[in-house]
N, C-alpha and C positions, 0 to 999 in steps of 0.2 A: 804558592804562586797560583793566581786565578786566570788563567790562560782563558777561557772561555768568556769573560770580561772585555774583552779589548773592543775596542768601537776605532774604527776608521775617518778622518774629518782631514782636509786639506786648507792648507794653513798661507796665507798673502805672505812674504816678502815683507812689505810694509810693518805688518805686527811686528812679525822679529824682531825686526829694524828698531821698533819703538821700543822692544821691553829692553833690548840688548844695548841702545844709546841711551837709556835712562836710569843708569846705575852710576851712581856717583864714583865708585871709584872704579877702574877697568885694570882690570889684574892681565897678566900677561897671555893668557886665555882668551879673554875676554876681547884681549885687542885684534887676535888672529880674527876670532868669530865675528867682529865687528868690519875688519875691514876684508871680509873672504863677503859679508853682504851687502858694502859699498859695488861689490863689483856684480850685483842683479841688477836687473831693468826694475827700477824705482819711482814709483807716484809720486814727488815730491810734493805735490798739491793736497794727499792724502796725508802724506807724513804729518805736512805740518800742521793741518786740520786736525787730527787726532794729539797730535802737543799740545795743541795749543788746548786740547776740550780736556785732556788728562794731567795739566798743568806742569810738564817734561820737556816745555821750549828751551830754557835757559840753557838745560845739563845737556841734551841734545847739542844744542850750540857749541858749548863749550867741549864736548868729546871729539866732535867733529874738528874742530881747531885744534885738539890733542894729537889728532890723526893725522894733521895735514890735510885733512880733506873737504874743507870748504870751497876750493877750488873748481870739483865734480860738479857744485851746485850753478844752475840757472839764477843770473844775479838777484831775482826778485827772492828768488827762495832763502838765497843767504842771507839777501837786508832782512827779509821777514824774521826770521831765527835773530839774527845781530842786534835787530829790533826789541825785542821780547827780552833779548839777555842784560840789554843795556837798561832795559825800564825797570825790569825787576831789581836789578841792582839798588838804582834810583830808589827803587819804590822801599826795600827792606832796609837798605839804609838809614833811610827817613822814619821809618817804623822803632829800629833799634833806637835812633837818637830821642824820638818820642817817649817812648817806655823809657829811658834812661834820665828826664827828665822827671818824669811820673814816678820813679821806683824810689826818689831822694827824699819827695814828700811822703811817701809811704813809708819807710821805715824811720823815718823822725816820728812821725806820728803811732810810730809802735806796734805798727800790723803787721800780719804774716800774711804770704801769698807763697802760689805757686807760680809757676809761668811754664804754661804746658801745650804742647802741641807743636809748632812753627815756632814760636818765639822760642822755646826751650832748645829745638833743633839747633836754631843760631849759635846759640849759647853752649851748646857742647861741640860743635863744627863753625868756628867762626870762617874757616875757609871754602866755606857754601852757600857767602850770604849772598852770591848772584844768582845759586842754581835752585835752589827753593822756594815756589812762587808759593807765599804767605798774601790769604786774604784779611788777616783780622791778626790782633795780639789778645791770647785766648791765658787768662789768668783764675787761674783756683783759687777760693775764697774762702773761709770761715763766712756764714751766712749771717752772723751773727755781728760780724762788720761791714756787712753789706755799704748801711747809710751813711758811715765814715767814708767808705772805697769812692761813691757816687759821690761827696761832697768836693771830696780832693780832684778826683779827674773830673768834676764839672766847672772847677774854678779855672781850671785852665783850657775853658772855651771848649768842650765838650760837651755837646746836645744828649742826653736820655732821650732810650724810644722804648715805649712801653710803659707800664706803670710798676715803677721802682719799689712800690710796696708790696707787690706780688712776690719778690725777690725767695722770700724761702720757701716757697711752695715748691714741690718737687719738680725737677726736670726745668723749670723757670732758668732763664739768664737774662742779664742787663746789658744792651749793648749800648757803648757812648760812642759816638760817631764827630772828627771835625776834620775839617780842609786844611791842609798844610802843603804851601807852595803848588798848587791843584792836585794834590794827592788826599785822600780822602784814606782818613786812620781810623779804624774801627778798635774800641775796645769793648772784648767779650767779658765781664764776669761770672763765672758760673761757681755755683757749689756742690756741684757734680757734676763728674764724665759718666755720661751713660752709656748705654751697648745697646746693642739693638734691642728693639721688643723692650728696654727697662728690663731685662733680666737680670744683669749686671751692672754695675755699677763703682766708679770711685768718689767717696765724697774729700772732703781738705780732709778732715781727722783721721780717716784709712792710710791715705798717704802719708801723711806728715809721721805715720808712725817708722816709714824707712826711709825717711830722708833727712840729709846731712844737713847741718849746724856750722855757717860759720861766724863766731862771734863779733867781729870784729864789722862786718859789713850786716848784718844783723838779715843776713841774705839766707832764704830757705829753697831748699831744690831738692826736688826728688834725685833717689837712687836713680843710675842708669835701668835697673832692674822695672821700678815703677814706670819708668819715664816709655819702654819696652811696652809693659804691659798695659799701659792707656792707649798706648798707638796702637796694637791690635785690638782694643776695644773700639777706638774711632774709626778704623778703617771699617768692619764690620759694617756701620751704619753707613759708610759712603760706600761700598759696593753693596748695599742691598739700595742703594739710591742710585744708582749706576755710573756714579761719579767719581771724579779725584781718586783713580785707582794707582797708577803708575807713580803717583806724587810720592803716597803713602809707604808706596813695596821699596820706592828707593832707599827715601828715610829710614825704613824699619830694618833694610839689608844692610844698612848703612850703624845704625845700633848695633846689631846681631856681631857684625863683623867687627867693630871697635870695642865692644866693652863686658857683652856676655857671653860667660861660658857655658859649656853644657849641662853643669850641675846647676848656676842659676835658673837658667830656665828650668830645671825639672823642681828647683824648690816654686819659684813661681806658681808653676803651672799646680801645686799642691793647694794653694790658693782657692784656686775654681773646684765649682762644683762640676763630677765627672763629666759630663757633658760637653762642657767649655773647655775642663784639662785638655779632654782629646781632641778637642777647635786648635784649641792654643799652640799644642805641642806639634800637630800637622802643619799648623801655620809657620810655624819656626824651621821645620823639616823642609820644608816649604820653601824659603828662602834660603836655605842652606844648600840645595838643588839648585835654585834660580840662580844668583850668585857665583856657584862653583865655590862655596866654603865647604861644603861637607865632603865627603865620599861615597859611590855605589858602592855595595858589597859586590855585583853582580854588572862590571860595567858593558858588556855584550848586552843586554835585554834590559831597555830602561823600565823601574818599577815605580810610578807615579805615585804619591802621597795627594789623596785628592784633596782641593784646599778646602781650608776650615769654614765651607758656607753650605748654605739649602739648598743643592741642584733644581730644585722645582719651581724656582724662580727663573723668569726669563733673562735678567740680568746676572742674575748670578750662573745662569748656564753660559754667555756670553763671555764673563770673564774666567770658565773654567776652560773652553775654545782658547782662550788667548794664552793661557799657562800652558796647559797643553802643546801648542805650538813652539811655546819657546823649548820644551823639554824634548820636543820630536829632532828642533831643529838643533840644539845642542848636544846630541847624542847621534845624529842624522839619521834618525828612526825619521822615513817622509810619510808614513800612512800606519804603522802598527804603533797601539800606547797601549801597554798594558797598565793597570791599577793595582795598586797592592796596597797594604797597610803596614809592610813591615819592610825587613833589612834595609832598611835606609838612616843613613848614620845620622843622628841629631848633634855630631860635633862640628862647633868651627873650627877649631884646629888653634882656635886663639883659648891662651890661659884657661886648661881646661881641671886644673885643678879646682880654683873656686875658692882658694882658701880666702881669709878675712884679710891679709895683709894686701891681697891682688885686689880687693873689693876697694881698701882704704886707697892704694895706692890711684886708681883709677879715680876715684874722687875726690882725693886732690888734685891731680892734673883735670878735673872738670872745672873747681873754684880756680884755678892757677886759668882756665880760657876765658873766664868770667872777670876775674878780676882786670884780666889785658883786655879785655872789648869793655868796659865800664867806667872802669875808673880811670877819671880824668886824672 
């Protein structure tokens, strides 16, 4: 224990507020905590400013009506939230029925894809298709069918931007962009999920090597495992860009808690090179503390796992301030955080054996949410 470590910082009401309303699901914890900080003197002009820049208006919205507590709000503040919940609806609706149009032409024509990121989130949570604001439908590609992907989604009135034959040049994506019902649908092709710096990376052929087959719909989808480990690749590069933090942490708490265990993640994390294992594995520890899935060994003296980024970054010290907070104020530590690296449990307490039948069994109930939001 590095007692001589602690550093002192005083933390707004409002953060709380945001990291603690932007968790998809609010355990019975979670709800105390939640409605013990309805009852502070609250910025709502603040709140909703930072929702709406950390893309957390929807699930905000919608916990808030979980609580009964839309009512506390100044009516502008509620239309404003009510606003946001009803358009993203709208808006990811229209996105699922697009890509479900696009995915019919693509496997008659014999491709393989991923669909990773937002679109995939839908697909393994179809009852978050309001709370998950999705800018784009972000698809993993073999590069080597790049000018088939571009021909199909261009015949259905989809504009290219960029030059399409640049396509396998590393780190390169095609985006095709068109207007539907004045909603503007972006699709992403890429043939790699990068990390930051390009240090790491996923291309189609790395994943496709642990993702499930279902014959009949000739439908490809990463393991939850992989699906896991791209999202803390992507978020990496949106908190070193000071963006889309809170989106990520939900979704990714929202994985943690539904599908993996603790020995997946430690097979995962064997994956990376040591560096990233120990990003990865804090990162996971990490949510497991945010959340309230794991356990303190030592619940008197909270022991912070710092998260998996470059403190010497202005943004990334920013977002270590805002973790920070939430762990002072769920422990009701208001000015002492100590750091540590260790006794901090990395179990969910879900399915922690890991055997193969718990791995199969959860991927069929993935294709079994896929097949109900798809197929007509």
């Amino acid at each position: 224990m590095r007692k001589e470590s602690y550093n002192k910082f005083q933390f707004s009401p409002e953060y709380l507020f945001l990291t603690k309303f932007s968790a998809y699901t609010l355990t019975e914890k979670l709800k105390v905590e939640c409605e013990e900080l309805l009852s502070e003197k609250l910025d709502w002009d603040l709140i909703i400013e930072l929702a709406n820049y950390h893309a957390v208006s929807p699930v905000i919205y919608r916990n808030l009506k979980y609580l009964d507590a839309i009512a506390l709000l100044a009516p502008e503040h509620s239309k404003a939230l009510r606003k946001e919940y009803h358009a993203n609806f709208i808006k990811n609706t229209t996105l699922i029925e697009q890509f479900g149009i696009l995915k019919k032409e693509i496997f008659s024509a014999g491709l393989k894809f991923l669909p990773i990121k937002g679109i995939l989130f839908l697909y393994l949570f179809p009852e978050h298709t309001a709370l998950r604001q999705m800018s784009d439908i972000d698809i993993l590609i073999n590069p080597d069918d790049a000018r088939q992907f571009i021909d199909i989604i261009s015949a259905h009135g989809y504009v290219p931007k960029g030059d399409t034959n640049l396509f396998k040049k590393f780190g390169n994506e095609i985006s095709l962009t068109k207007e539907v019902n004045k909603i503007f649908i972006h699709i992403e092709l890429q043939c790699r999920v990068k990390a930051l710096n390009e240090k790491l990376w996923f291309d189609f052929g790395s994943v496709m090597q642990g993702s499930s087959f279902d014959a009949e719909l000739a439908l490809y989808l990463p393991s939850p495992a992989d699906s896991f480990m791209m999202n803390f690749i992507h978020i990496q590069k949106h908190i070193y860009q000071g963006k889309e933090i809170f989106k990520w942490i939900a979704s990714d708490a929202e994985f943690l808690r539904r599908y993996l265990s603790s020995s997946e993640i430690e097979t995962l994390s064997e994956r990376l090179g040591l560096s990233y294992r120990k990003k990865f594995l804090r990162y996971c520890r990490q949510l497991d503390a945010w959340f309230d899935l794991g356990k303190f060994e030592h619940p008197d003296e909270l022991e912070v796992l710092s998260p998996a980024f470059d403190f010497s970054k202005k943004e990334e010290k920013n977002f270590l301030k805002l973790a920070i907070g939430t762990f002072a104020y769920t422990r009701g530590l208001k000015e002492k955080i100590l750091f540590a690296f260790s006794r901090l449990s990395p179990g969910t307490g879900k399915d922690t054996n890991g055997d193969e039948s718990g791995i199969r069994s959860r991927l069929k109930r993935i294709m079994y949410l896929i097949k109900k939001l798809f197929i007509r």
